[in-house]
C-alpha angles and dihedrals in degrees: 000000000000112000120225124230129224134233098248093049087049092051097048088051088060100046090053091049081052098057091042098053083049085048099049094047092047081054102056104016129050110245112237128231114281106249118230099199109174118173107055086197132077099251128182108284086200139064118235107186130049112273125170125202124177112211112200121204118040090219113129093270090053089041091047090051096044087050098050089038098052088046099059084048107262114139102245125193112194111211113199127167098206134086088240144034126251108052110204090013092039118127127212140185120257128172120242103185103301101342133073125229132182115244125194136188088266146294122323132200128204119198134196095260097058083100104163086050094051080048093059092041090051086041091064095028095246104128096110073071093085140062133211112236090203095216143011127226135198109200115191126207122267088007088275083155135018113262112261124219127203120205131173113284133183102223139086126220112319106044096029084064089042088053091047094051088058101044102047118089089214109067102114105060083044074118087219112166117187094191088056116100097201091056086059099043076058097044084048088050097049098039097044096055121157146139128286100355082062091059092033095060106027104029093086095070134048130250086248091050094050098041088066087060097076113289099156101262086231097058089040093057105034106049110355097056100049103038088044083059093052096057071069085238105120102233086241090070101020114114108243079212082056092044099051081051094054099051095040077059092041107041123325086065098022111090084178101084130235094273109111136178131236140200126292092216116009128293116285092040085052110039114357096054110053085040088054082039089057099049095051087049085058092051090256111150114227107190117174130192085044106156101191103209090179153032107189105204117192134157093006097309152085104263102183143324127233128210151151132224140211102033115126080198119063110222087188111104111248134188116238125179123231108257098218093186091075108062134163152136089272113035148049097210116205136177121016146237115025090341097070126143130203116209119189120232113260093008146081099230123109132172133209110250084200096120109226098238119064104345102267121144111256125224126233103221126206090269097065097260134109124234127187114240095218124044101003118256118148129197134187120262086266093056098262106157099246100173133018147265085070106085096202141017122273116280112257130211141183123226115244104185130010125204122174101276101018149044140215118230140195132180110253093217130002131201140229132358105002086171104142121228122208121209122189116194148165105240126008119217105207099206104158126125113263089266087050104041079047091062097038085051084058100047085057107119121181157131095274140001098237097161107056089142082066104036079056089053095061106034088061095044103130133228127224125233100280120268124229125200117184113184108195124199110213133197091224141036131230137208110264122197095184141070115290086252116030133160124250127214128198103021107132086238113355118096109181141337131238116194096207092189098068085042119046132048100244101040088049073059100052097036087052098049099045099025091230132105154231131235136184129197122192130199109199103193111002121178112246100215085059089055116020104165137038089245093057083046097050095043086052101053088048093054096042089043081063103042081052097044106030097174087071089071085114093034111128118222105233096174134350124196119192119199110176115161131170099216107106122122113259123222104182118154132308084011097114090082102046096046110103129249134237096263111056124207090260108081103225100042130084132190122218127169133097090282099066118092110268124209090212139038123275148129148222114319088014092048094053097042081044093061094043091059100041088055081051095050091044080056090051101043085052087051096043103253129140109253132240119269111235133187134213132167114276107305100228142029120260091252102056092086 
């Protein structure tokens, strides 16, 4: 007697040959980028008629839509406040006794899925700017695990996880259970990523929170800990729903490998300045030190933005929150990082603890002055410069306007050209970081408030836990078993170490010359009431540089640099739905930065170029033109079928 089979058993046997065929090719052959191919028909690739945009905030993702923008022959005009281009990746002099060398906000990988990045770098020929770094490590404290070491690899999950599983040397205290309900609720998470189910089931709990549920302590410890730190989001306010995305971008979806390259000289040589370059080739306008003071809204639409240029001291108001964590007899303390103010008690008067010279956070002593952590200068407690290196006095400011957790302040004097520049254009690119799209949202003035959904969207846009680099220059160099940047577990604040002078091209020079070398430890999400000021930062990471590299005990200090800043996009629970997306409720105005709501997975510098490009293409689309192609990893797990 033959039995029949059903439909549903029919159907099930499909979908595991289908696996299984998907299994067997990722085996034997590399997966290639998912497409996102908009536009079905052959559009215009060109503009025909004039069209302006003005693009504010020279950060990748401004940078990215300026680029793609000036090249399809709109007249872009590139707005950045600072003195220099970049904005997390810039890079900036600083002296170092008699030499200069360039200093950036910390290391950055790029790895070989950044692939709208690696488009941009083969578009302008640069790609001999970049290294590879031939392998990755993650060293944990006190040898509590063997150091793991990530290299290129040519398959995609599963057998990425399979080849992991043979060459760590910690397989076997991964903690996995399979009789253990909770571990596969974890295998099915990981695997069955896709947006937005993903978001919609896991973004209402933290990674911490998760974690206690049952993720193997192994695996906790050995991979999820330290890669959730890197996405610069501590695991204790890190959406699970962020971090499976994370990892989808990173490895489950990724059949590049962990092994990344870096820059051959530091950031903006390598990367921000044949992007700017580009632009300007394309008659794009880059204009830096551009303070915008206003954004006229009128009829629906951005009209026209106003700004000066040239001033070190902004005279536009600006919002700030209290920092409760810095408390004394003298001071109201408010902001963080290297954007701290100090208020004196009774008064309206502030001052700016940004030491003069090269941008640290100065400290108040017990005697009433302040004294910068990292190269000496010391000012009165009304910001007199008492001792060099500083060349002026700190920048002081009023407060304007006072709420219950946060301050408006305005510079008491200003300097140069405060002549104010008006630009009219068709369509308006916000690329700021989420401090600095808060305070543009502020300077809009109009007839009506029509997008309040947006205006809501902003304003809630979250922050993550502040950052810290320190670079040291030391007088001697040291044996050094791991990748030139690796990844540390279980410091109380370090996160990983970069040794720059195995790396870039001035610090082999100077190494060589002088036979010392240069590290660099990075902390990714600190938390501020463990270190409250720069001096306890800076303390902690030379004492933690030692406890890594034990052999620098008699290692003099022969400079030491600080950059902490409190910038970088948050993504704490039940966040994914209120971030904004790429179109705003004005017509005419796009929103582009890491902290916008991407369609497809991505991370850190990808994230940031990705939505660049994504505000360029929703200009492009209004105008008619075909749209630029762009790739990601595979947007969704296997299992999620």
């Amino acid at each position: 007697m033959v039995n029949k089979i059903s439909r549903r058993s029919i159907l099930k046997m499909s979908a595991i040959t289908s696996i299984l065929g998907i299994l067997g090719y990722s085996r034997i052959a590399k997966p290639q980028p998912t497409l996102h191919k908009w536009d079905t028909l052959q559009l215009p690739q060109m503009l025909t008629k004039p069209k302006k945009v003005v693009v504010i905030g020279g950060g990748l993702a401004g940078l990215a839509s300026s680029y793609e923008l000036s090249r399809r022959g709109f007249q872009v005009t590139l707005l950045e406040k600072a003195p220099q281009l970049g904005g997390k990746i810039a890079s900036w002099d600083i002296d170092v006794g008699e030499e200069k060398f360039k200093m950036e906000h910390g290391f950055h990988g790029f790895f070989p899925q950044y692939y709208n990045l690696k488009s941009i770098v083969s578009e302008l020929n640069i790609e001999n700017h970049f290294q590879s770094l031939e392998f990755y490590s993650v060293v944990f404290k006190d040898n509590q695990y063997a150091p793991e070491e990530f290299r290129p690899s040519h398959s995609s999950f599963p057998w990425n996880i399979v080849d992991l599983a043979f060459s760590s040397h910690n397989a076997l205290k991964w903690g996995i259970n399979v009789t253990n309900p909770a571990h596969w609720r974890v295998f099915h998470a990981i695997t069955s990523f896709s947006i937005p189910n993903s978001y919609y089931d896991l973004d209402d709990i933290s990674v911490s929170d998760w974690a206690a549920k049952g993720i193997p302590k192994g695996l906790f410890d050995l991979y999820f800990l330290p890669f959730a730190k890197s996405s610069l989001n501590a695991p204790d306010v890190l959406s699970t729903g962020e971090l499976m995305q994370f990892f989808h971008f990173y490895f489950f979806g990724n059949p590049e490998g962990l092994a990344f390259n870096g820059t051959v000289d530091d950031m903006g040589t390598s990367l921000v300045d044949p992007i700017a370059n580009a632009i300007e080739t394309n008659n794009g306008k880059v204009i830096k030190q551009a303070t915008v003071n206003k954004i006229n809204y009128q009829d629906g639409k951005i009209a026209s933005v106003e700004y000066y240029q040239g001033d070190s001291v902004s005279n536009v108001p600006f919002w700030i929150d209290i920092n409760p964590l810095l408390q004394d007899n003298d001071y109201d303390y408010y902001g963080a990082g290297d954007n701290l103010f100090a208020v004196k008690k009774g008064t309206k008067e502030a001052i700016s603890l940004s030491c003069t010279h090269q941008g640290c956070t100065v400290n108040k002593k017990d005697d009433g002055k302040f004294v910068c952590p990292s190269h000496g200068a010391v000012y009165d407690n009304q910001g007199k410069v008492l001792q060099a290196p500083a060349p002026r006095n700190l920048n002081n400011y009023k407060v304007v306007a006072q709420e219950e957790t946060r301050i408006k302040l305005v510079a008491n004097q200003t300097k140069g050209n405060n002549k104010v520049h008006k630009i009219e254009a068709d369509y308006y690119v916000m690329a700021a970081d989420v401090n600095g799209v808060k305070h543009l949202f502020d300077l809009i003035e109009g007839d009506d408030n029509s997008y309040t959904q947006t205006t809501t969207e902003v304003e809630n846009l979250p922050l993550a836990d502040p950052f810290a680099v320190a670079r040291f220059w030391l007088d001697k160099d040291f044996d050094w078993e791991h990748s030139n940047f690796a990844s540390l577990s279980g410091y109380n604040l370090t996160d990983s170490i970069t040794l720059y002078h195995r790396i870039q091209t001035e610090y082999k020079q100077w190494a060589e010359k002088t036979g010392g070398s240069v590290v660099e430890l990075h902390a990714y999400c600190y938390k501020e009431k463990e270190f409250p000021t720069q001096e306890v930062l800076l303390e902690t990471f030379r004492r933690e540089l030692l406890e890594i590299v034990p052999e620098l005990a008699d290692a003099g200090i022969l400079h030491q640099q600080l950059v902490n800043q409190k910038n970088f996009s948050g993504y704490p629970p039940n966040s994914f739905s209120l971030r904004p997306e790429t179109e705003s409720q004005i017509s005419n105005l796009m929103f582009a930065g890491d902290w916008v709501k991407m369609p497809f997975p991505c991370g850190l510098m990808e994230r940031a170029i990705s939505s660049g490009l994504l505000s360029a293409n929703a200009i492009l689309h209004q105008e008619g033109l075909q749209r630029r192609d762009l790739l990601s990893v595979n947007p969704s797990g296997l299992l999620s079928i």
